[in-house]
N, C-alpha and C positions, 0 to 999 in steps of 0.2 A: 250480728256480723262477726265472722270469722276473719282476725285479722296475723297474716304472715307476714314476716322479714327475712329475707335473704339475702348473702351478697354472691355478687355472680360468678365469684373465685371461686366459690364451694360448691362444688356439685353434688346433688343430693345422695344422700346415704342408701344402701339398697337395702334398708331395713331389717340388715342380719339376713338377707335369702344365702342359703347355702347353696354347696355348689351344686348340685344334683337340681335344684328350684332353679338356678342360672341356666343352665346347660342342658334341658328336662328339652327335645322339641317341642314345637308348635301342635303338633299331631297328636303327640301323645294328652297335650290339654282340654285337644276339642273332641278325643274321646274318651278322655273323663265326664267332659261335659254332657255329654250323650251325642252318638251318631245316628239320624235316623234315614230311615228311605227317603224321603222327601228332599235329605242332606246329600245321599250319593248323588240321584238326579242332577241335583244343582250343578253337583260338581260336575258330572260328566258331560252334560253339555255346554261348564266353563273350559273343561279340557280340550271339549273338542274344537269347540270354539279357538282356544290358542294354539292347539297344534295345529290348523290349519293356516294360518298365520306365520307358525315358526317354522312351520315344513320349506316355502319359499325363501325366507330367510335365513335358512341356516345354510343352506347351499350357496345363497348369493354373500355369504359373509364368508363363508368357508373357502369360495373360489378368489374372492378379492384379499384375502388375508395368505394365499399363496397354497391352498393346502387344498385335498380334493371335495367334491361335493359329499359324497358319503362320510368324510370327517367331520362334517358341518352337522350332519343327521347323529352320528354317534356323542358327539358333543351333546347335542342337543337332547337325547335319548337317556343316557347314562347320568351327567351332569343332571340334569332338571330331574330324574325320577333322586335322586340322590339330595341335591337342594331341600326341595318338598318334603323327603323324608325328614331329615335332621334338623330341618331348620328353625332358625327362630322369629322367622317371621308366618304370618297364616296365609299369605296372600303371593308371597314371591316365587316368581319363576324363574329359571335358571338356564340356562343355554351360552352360547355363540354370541357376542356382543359386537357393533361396529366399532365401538369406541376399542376395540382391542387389534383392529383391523391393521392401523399401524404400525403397533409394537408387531405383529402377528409374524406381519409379512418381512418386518425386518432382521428377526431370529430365523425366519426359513432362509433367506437370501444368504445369509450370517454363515447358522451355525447348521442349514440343512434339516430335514424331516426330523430326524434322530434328535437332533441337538431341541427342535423345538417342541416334542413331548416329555423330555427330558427337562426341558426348565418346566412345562405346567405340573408334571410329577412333581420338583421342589417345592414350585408357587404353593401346589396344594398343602405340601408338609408346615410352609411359612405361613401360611394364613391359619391353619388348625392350632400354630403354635402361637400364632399373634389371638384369637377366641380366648384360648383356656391361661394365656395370661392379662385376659382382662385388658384387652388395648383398645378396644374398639371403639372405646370413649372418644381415642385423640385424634381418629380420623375423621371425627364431625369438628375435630378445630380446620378442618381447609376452608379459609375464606368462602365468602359465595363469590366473587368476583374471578375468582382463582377456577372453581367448578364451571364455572357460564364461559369463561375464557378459554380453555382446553376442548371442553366440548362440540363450542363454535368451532376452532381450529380442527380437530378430528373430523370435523364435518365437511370442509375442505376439502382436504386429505383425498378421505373416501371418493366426493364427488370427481377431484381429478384422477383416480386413480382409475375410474369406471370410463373417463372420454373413451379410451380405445375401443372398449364394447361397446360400449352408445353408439361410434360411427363405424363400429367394423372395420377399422382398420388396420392395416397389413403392415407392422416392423418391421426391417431390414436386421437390427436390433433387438436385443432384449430391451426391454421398457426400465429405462432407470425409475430407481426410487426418488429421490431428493426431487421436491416440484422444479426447482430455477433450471435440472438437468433434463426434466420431463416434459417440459413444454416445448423445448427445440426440437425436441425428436417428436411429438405431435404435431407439430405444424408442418416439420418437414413430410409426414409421412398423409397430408389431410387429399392428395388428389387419390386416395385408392380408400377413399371414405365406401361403405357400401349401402345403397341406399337402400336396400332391403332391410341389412340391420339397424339403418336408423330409422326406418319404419316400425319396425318391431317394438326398436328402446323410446318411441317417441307416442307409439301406442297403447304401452302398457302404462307409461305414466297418464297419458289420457285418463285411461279405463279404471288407475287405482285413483287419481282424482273427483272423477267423475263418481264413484259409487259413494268414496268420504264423503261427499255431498249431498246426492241425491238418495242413497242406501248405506247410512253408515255403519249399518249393522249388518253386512253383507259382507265376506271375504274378499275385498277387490283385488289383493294381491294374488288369491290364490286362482285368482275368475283369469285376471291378465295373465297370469303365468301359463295358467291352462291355455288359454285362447291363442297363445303368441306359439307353443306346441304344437298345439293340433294345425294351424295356416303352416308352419312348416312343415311338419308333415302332409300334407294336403296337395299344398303348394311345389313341394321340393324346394323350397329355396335355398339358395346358397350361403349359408350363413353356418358361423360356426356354433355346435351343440354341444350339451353336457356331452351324449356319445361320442360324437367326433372329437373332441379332446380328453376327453377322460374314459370313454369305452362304456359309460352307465356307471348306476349305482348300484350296488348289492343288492341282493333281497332279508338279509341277516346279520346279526351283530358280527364280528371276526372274535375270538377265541382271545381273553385276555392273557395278557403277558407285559414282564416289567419290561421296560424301557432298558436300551442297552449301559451300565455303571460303567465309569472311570473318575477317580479320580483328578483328570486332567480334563475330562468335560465336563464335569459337574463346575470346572473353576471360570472353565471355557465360559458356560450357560448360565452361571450364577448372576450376575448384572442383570441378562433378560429375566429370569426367575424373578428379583425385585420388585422389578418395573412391573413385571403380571400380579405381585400380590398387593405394590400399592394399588395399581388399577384396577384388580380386582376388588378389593377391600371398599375401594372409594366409589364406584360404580354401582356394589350389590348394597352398601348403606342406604348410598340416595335414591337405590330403586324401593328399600324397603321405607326410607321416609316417606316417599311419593305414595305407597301402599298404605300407609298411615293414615297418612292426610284425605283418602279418599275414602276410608272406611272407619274413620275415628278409633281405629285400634294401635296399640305400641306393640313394635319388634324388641326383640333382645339382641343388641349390635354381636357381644360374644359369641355366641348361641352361632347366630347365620353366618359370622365367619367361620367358626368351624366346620358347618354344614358346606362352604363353598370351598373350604380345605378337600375335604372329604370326597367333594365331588368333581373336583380337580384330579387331583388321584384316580378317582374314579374312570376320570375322561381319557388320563394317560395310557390304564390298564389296557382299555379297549381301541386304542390310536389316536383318539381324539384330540382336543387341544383347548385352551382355556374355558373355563365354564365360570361367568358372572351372574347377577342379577338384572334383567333386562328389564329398562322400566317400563318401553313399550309393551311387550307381551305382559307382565305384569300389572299394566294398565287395563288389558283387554281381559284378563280374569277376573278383575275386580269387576269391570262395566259387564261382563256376561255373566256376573248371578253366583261368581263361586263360594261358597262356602267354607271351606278349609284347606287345609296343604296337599288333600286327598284329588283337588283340580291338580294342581301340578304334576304329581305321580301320575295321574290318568292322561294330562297331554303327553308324558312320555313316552307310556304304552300304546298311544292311539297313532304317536311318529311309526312306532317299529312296525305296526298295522300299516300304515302308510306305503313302509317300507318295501313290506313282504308283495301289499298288491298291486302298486303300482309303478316299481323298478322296472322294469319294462319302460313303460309311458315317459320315465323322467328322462332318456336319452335324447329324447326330442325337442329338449325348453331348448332356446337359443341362450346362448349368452350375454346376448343386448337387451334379452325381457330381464333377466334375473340383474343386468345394470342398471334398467331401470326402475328396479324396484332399490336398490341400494340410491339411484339417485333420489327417491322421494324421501326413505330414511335418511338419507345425510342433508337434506332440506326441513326436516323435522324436528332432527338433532339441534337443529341451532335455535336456542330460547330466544326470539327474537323481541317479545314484550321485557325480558330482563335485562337486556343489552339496551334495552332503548330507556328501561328506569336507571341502570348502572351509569348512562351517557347522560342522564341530567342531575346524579349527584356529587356530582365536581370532579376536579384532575385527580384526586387522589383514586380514586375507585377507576377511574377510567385509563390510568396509566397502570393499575395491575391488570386491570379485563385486556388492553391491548398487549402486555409483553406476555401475558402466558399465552395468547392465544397469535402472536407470530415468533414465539417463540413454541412452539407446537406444533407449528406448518412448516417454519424454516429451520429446527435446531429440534431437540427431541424433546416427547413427554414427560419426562421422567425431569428433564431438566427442568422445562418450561411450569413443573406444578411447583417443586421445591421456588425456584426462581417466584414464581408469584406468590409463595406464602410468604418469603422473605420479605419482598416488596411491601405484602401486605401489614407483615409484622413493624416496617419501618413507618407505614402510614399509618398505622395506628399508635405507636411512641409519640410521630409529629402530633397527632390530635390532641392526643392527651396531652402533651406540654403545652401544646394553645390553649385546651380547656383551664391547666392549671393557670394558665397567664387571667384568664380570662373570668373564672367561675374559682378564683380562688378560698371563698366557702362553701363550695359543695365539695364536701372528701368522697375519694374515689371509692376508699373501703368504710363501713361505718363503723364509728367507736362507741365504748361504753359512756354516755351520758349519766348526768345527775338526773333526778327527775324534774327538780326544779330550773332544769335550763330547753326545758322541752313543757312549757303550761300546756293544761291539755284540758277542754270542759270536761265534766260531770260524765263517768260512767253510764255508760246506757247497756242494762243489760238485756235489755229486750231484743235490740242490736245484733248483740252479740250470739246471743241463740238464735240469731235468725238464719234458717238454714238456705233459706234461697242466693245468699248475696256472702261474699269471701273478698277480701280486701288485700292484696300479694304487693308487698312494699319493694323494690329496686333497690338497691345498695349500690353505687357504684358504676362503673364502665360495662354497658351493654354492647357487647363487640362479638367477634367469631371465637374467642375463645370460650367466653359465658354462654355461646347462645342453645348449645345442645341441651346444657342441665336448666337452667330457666325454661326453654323449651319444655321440657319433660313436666317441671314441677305445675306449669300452668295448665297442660293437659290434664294431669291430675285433676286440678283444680277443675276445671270446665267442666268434666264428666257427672261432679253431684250438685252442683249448683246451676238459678237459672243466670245468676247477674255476677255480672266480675272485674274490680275496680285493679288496673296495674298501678302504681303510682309512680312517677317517673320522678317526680321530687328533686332524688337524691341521685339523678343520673345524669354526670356532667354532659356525655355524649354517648350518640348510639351510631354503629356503623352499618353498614347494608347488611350484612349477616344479619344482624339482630334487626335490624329492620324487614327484613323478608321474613324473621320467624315470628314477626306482629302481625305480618301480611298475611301469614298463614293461619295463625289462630285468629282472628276477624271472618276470615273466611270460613271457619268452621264452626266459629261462635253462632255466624249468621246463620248457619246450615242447621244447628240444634236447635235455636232460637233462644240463645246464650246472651244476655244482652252484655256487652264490653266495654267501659269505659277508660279510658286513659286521664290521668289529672297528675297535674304538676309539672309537665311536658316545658323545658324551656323551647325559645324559639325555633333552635338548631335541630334538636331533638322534632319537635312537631313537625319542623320544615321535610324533617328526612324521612319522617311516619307519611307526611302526605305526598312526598315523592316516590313512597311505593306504595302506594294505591289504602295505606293508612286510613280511610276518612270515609264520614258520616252516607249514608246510615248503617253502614257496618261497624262503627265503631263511634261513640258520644266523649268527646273532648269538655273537660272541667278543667276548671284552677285548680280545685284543691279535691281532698277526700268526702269532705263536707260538703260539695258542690255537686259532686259525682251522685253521691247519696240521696241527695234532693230530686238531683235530676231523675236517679230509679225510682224514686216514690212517687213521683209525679206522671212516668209512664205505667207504672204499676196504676195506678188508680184512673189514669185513662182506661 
């Protein structure tokens, strides 16, 4: 038995990797590793696979974020082949984000076209500059209640932003931003609804339902997108299209060129620039964790911020406008078979193919198909199994998920995360002063002991060489600040071992964070056939393990280390 102690202050050490080992892309390892034929395939029909996906999407983000559809395609094109190249994760894709949808549209309304390539130019400089000094670390301290709360609230956002294409209807008005002012001017305007267009926006969610169900491995976005095209075309209906408002899309990139300098814009645009690199930074993390988790591999946080710096830049040279990691489409690379960062590169080239052949055909989508593909994504966006564990682990966790996420519908992003880490950091002080009221001999950090104030039986070295089973000891408060490097170090651990004892012992309290990051290794324990034990678990602690989906048979509960050990010998020998 291999036995670890940590405490959760200390994040582990990156074993002396220098900086070229930090900073090396994803690409360049997995053609160290050897690329073969059999590897491009994979890829190329994971790419194709997601540009067909991101083609629909990047137009219906690009027109709902204020900018035109062919911005959404260049985003998507430049950005993602840029991502993949540099990145550090093997799996992430990179494009046009809804979650950015908000900030998007209110730097265009702001500071104008100019003013809003002009701050994702910065965003890209301040994220390449946040990588290469190593920061990436502290954006995995945002609470989870903080991430689940914004999210939901963007999700909102989005879907009311889409009513007016949903029903086709005719402003008298520009369509204010702020919802409490958006919704007078909707209802005032619902008798010139068009039922044509809510036929369209009412059909394609149908049809992208219907196939997630019946064919989930089927393009439904791109099937409804097409299909709601061609009945207008067909039909003639009266509804308003990519062409009739925007004239088409290009068939070709446009010729780069920097974004217009001042001094006095760059100070204009610098707030928005912010707000794009934390949201960007926070976005393309959790898409590359979520890439993790599905394929048992680790990203390098530095690494893929700089690659989203790079590709930001990127997006500005060409017109574009912010470029994140999408976890959706990065989802759908993972599930279609890809291989390497060499999918992502290829769904970008397979856009600009997209591009060349069928700009013609795009003038046709209506506008209430491409809303209602944005209403399915802002219905997906919202983690509704985490809001519903968050709402049954008390007021504390449920008064941060509620203020950042109406404070994100009604008051701004940028506000509403800071404001919810804040919150979050004050419910976490309250804990721990209860804990200390409470479990006043369990210390939060561990100290050096006598040996004699810690009896312990007889040496077992048989144990100890035993390579299937690792014994990883707790120290302390398991919260969102510890849970990224604990995270990591037990990953570690899982990869060469079959059985794996956490020991909670010495952990006065754990919060949702660190409780979703148990949720998440049980889940992938079970997936290896990793067997996981927890022992020492006080009540509180067990209570909040089994309020997020913590418990057997994914995971075997002991009293102690001794208990745990028994219990693996005893399945062992079943």
């Amino acid at each position: 038995m291999s036995v670890q102690t940590a405490s959760p202050t200390t994040p582990p050490k990156s074993q002396g990797a220098s900086f070229a080992e930090l900073f090396t892309p994803k690409l360049v390892t997995v053609l160290r590793e050897g690329y073969s034929l059999a590897n491009l395939r994979a890829d190329a029909l994971a790419g194709l696979t997601v540009a067909i996906v991101a083609l629909p999407l990047s137009m219906a983000i690009a027109i709902a974020s204020g900018a035109t559809p062919a911005q959404g395609l260049y985003t998507a094109a430049v950005g993602g082949f840029i991502v993949s190249l540099l990145g550090g994760s093997r799996f992430q894709i990179g494009g046009p984000a809804g979650a950015f949808i908000v900030l998007v549209a209110a730097t265009v309304a702001q500071h104008g076209m100019d003013g809003l390539i002009l701050a994702t130019f910065l965003s890209g400089i301040f994220l390449a500059v946040v990588g290469f000094l190593r920061l990436g670390t502290f954006i995995k301290f945002i609470p989870f209640p903080v991430t689940v709360g914004f999210t939901a609230g963007i999700a909102v956002i989005i879907f009311a932003s889409q009513i007016k294409d949903l029903l086709g209807l005719t402003l008298s008005t520009p369509e204010p931003g702020p919802l409490l002012e958006k919704f007078p001017v909707l209802w005032h305007a619902l008798p010139t609804i068009s039922p044509a267009a809510l036929a369209l926006s009412l059909g394609t969610v149908a049809i992208i339902v219907g196939f997630k169900k019946l064919r989930p491995h089927w393009p439904g976005m791109l099937i409804a997108v097409t299909l709601a095209a061609f009945i207008t075309w067909v039909l003639g209906l009266d509804v308003t299209t990519i062409g009739s408002k925007f004239g088409g899309i290009p068939s070709s990139l446009p010729a780069p060129s920097l974004p217009a300098f001042s001094a006095a814009k760059i100070i204009e645009v610098l707030p928005a620039a912010l707000s794009f690199t934390l949201l960007g930074a926070i976005e393309s993390l959790l898409s590359a964790v979520v890439a993790d988790g599905m394929t048992g591999r680790r990203h390098r946080s530095n690494c893929e911020l700089v690659a989203q710096g790079a590709a930001n830049i990127g997006s500005a040279l060409f017109g574009g406008f912010c470029v994140t990691g999408t976890i959706a489409r990065t989802a759908t690379n993972v599930r279609s078979g890809a291989h390497s960062p060499v999918s992502g590169m290829l769904h970008a080239v397979f856009i600009l193919i997209f591009m060349a052949v069928a700009a013609p055909l795009a003038a046709y989508i209506p506008l209430a198909a491409l809303a209602g593909v944005l209403a399915v994504v802002s219905w997906n966006m919202i983690e509704r199994p985490a809001i519903a564990v968050l709402l049954r682990s008390g007021w504390g966790d449920i008064t941060v998920l509620a203020a950042t996420f109406f404070l994100t519908i009604f008051r701004d992003l940028t506000e509403a995360i800071i404001v919810g880490f804040a919150l979050g950091s004050v419910l976490f002080i309250h804990r721990m002063s209860k804990a200390t009221a409470v479990e006043t001999h369990t210390p939060f950090v561990g100290e050096d002991m006598a040996d004699s104030a810690q009896p312990r039986g007889s040496y077992d070295e048989a144990l100890a060489a035993n390579p299937e089973l690792v014994v990883y000891r707790i120290t302390g408060a398991f919260f969102f600040g510890a849970a990224a490097s604990i995270a990591s170090v037990l990953d570690r651990i899982q990869d060469t071992h079959k059985a794996l004892v956490v020991d909670f012992a010495a952990v006065p309290f754990l919060d949702s964070t660190g409780a979703n990051v148990m949720e998440g290794l049980a889940h992938k324990a079970e997936k290896r056939g990793v067997k996981l034990f927890v022992s020492g678990a006080n009540p509180d602690v067990r209570r909040s393990l089994l309020t997020h989906g913590v418990r057997p048979p994914a995971v075997h509960f002991a009293a102690t280390i001794d208990d745990a050990l028994t219990q693996y010998g005893e399945l062992a020998a079943a």
